[in-house]
Biopython code that builds the backbone (N, CA, C, O; Angstrom):
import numpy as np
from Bio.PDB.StructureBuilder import StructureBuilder

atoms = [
    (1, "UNK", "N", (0.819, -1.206, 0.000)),
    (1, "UNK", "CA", (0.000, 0.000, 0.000)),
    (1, "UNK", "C", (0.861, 1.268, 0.000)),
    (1, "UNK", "O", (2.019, 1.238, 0.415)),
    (2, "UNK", "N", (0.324, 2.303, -0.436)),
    (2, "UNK", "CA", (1.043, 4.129, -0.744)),
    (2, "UNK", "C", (0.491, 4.388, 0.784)),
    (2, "UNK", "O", (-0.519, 3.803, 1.175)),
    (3, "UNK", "N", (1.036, 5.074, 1.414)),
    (3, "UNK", "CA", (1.415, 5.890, 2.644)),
    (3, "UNK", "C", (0.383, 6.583, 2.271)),
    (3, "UNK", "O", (0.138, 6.360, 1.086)),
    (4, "UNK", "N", (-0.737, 7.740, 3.016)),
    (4, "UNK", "CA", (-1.100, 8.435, 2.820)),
    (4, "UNK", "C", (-0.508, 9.747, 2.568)),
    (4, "UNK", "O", (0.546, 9.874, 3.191)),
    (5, "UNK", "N", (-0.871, 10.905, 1.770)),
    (5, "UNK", "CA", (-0.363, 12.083, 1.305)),
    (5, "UNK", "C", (1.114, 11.876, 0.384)),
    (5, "UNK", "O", (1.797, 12.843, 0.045)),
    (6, "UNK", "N", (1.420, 10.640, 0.096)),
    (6, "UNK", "CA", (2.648, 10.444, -0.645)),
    (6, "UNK", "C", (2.365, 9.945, -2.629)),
    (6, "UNK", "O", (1.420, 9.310, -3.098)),
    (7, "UNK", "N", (3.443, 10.469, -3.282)),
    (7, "UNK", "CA", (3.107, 10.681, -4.019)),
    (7, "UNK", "C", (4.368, 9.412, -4.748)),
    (7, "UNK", "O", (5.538, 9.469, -4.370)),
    (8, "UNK", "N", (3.922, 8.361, -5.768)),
    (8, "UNK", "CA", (4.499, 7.234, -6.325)),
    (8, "UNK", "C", (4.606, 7.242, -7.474)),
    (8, "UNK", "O", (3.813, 7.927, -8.120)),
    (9, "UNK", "N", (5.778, 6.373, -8.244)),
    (9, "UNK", "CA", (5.684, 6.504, -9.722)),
    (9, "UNK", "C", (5.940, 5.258, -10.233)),
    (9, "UNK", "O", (6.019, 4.451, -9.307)),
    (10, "UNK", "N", (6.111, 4.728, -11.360)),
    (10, "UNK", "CA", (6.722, 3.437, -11.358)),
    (10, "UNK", "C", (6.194, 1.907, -11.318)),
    (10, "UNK", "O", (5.732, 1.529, -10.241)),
    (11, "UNK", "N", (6.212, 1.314, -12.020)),
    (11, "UNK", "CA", (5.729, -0.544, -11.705)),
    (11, "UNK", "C", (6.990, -1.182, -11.153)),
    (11, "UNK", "O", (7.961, -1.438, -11.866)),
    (12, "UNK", "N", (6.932, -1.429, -9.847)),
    (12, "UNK", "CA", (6.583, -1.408, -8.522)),
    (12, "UNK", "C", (6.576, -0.102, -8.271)),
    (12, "UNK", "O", (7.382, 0.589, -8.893)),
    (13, "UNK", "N", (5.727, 0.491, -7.369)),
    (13, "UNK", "CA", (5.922, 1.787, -7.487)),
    (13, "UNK", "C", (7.159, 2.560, -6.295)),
    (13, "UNK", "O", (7.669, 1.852, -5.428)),
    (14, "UNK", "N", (7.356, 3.395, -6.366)),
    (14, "UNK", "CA", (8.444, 4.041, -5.876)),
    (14, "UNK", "C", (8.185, 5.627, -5.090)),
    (14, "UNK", "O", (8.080, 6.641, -5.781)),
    (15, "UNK", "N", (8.129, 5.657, -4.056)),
    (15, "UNK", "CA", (8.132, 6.960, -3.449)),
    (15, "UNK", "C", (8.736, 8.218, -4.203)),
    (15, "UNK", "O", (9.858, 8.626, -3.905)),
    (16, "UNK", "N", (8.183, 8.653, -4.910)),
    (16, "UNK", "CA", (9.103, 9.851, -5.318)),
    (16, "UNK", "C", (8.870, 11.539, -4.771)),
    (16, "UNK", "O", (9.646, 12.380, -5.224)),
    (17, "UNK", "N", (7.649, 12.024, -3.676)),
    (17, "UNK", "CA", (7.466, 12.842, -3.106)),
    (17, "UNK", "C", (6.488, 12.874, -1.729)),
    (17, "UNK", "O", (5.576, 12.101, -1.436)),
    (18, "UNK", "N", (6.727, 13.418, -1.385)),
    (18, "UNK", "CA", (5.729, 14.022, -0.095)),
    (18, "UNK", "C", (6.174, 15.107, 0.073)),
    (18, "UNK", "O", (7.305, 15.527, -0.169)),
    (19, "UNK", "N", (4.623, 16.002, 0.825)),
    (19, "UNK", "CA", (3.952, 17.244, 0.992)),
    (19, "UNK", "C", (5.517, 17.553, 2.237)),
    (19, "UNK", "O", (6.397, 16.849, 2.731)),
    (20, "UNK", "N", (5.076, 19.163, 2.284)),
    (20, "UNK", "CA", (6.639, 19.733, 3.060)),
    (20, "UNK", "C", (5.454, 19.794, 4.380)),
    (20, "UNK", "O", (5.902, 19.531, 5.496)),
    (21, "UNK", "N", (4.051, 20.114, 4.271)),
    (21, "UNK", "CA", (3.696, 20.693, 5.417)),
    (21, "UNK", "C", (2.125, 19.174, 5.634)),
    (21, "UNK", "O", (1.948, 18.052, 5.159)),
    (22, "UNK", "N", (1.412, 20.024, 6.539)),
    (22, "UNK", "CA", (0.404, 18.701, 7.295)),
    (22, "UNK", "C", (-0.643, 19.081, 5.931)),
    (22, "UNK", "O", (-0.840, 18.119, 5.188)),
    (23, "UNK", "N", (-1.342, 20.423, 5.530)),
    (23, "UNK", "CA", (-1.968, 20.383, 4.888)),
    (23, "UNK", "C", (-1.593, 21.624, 3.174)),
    (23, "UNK", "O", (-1.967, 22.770, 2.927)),
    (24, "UNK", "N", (-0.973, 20.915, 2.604)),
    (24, "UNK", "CA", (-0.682, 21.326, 1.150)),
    (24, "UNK", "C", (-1.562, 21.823, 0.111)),
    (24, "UNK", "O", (-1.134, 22.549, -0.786)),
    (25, "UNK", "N", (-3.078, 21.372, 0.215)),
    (25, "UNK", "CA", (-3.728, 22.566, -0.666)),
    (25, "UNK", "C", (-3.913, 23.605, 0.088)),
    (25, "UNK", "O", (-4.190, 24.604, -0.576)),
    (26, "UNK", "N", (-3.863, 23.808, 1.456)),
    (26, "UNK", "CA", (-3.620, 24.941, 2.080)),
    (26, "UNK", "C", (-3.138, 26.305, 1.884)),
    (26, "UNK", "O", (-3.593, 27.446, 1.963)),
    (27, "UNK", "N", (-1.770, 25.593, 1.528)),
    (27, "UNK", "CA", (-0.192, 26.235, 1.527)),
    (27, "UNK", "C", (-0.122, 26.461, -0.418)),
    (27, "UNK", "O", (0.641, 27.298, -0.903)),
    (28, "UNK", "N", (-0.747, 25.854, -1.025)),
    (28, "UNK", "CA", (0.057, 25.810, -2.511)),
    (28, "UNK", "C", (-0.977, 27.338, -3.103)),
    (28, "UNK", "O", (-1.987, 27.876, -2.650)),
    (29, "UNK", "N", (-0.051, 27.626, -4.362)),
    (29, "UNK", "CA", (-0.661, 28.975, -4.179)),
    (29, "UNK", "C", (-1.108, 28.385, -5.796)),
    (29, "UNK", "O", (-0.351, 27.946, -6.661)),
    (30, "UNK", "N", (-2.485, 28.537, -5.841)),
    (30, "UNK", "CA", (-2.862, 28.216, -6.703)),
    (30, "UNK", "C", (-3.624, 29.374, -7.887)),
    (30, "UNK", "O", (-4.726, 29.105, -8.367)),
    (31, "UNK", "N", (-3.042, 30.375, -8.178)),
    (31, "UNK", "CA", (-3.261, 31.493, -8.800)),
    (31, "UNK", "C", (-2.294, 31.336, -10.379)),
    (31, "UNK", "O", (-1.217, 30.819, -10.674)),
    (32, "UNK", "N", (-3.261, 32.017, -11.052)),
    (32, "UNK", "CA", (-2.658, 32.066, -12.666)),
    (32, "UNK", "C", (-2.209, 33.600, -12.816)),
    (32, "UNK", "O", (-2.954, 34.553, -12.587)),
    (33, "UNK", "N", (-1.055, 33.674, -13.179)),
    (33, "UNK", "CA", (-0.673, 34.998, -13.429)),
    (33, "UNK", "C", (-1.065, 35.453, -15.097)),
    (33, "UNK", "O", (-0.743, 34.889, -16.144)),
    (34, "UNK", "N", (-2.093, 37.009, -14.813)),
    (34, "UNK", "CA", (-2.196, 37.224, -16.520)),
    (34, "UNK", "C", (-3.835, 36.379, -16.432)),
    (34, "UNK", "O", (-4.048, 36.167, -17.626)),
    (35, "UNK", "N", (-4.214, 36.203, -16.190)),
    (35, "UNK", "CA", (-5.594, 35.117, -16.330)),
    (35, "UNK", "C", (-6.398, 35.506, -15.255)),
    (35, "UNK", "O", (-6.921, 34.596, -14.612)),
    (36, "UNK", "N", (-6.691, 37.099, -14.797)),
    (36, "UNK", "CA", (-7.772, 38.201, -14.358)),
    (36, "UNK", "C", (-9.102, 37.901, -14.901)),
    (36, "UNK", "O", (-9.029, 38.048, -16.121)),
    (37, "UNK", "N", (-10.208, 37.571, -14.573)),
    (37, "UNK", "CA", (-10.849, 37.645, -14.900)),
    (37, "UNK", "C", (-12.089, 36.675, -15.762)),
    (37, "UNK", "O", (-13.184, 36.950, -16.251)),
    (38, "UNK", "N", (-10.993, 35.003, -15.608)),
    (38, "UNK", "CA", (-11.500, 34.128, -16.476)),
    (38, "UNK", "C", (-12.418, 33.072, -15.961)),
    (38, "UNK", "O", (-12.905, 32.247, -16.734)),
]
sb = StructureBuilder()
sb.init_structure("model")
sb.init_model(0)
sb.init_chain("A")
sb.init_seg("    ")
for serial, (resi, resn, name, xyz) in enumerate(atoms, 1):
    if name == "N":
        sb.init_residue(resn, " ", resi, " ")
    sb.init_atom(name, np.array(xyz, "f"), 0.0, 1.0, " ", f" {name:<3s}", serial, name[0])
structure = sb.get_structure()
């Protein structure tokens, strides 16, 4: 099984990231620069 909040790649799969903080859509800045209004 994947760990929760961890992110895998690969057949077998392979840990290749986890979040820096407890809650990451929190923290991620999810804004488009130039794209006012859409």
């Amino acid at each position: 099984p994947v760990p929760a909040h961890t992110t895998v790649a690969g057949v077998p799969a392979k840990i290749v990231g986890k979040p820096g903080c407890d809650k990451p859509s929190l923290d991620m800045d999810q804004h488009f620069n130039g794209c006012e209004g859409i």
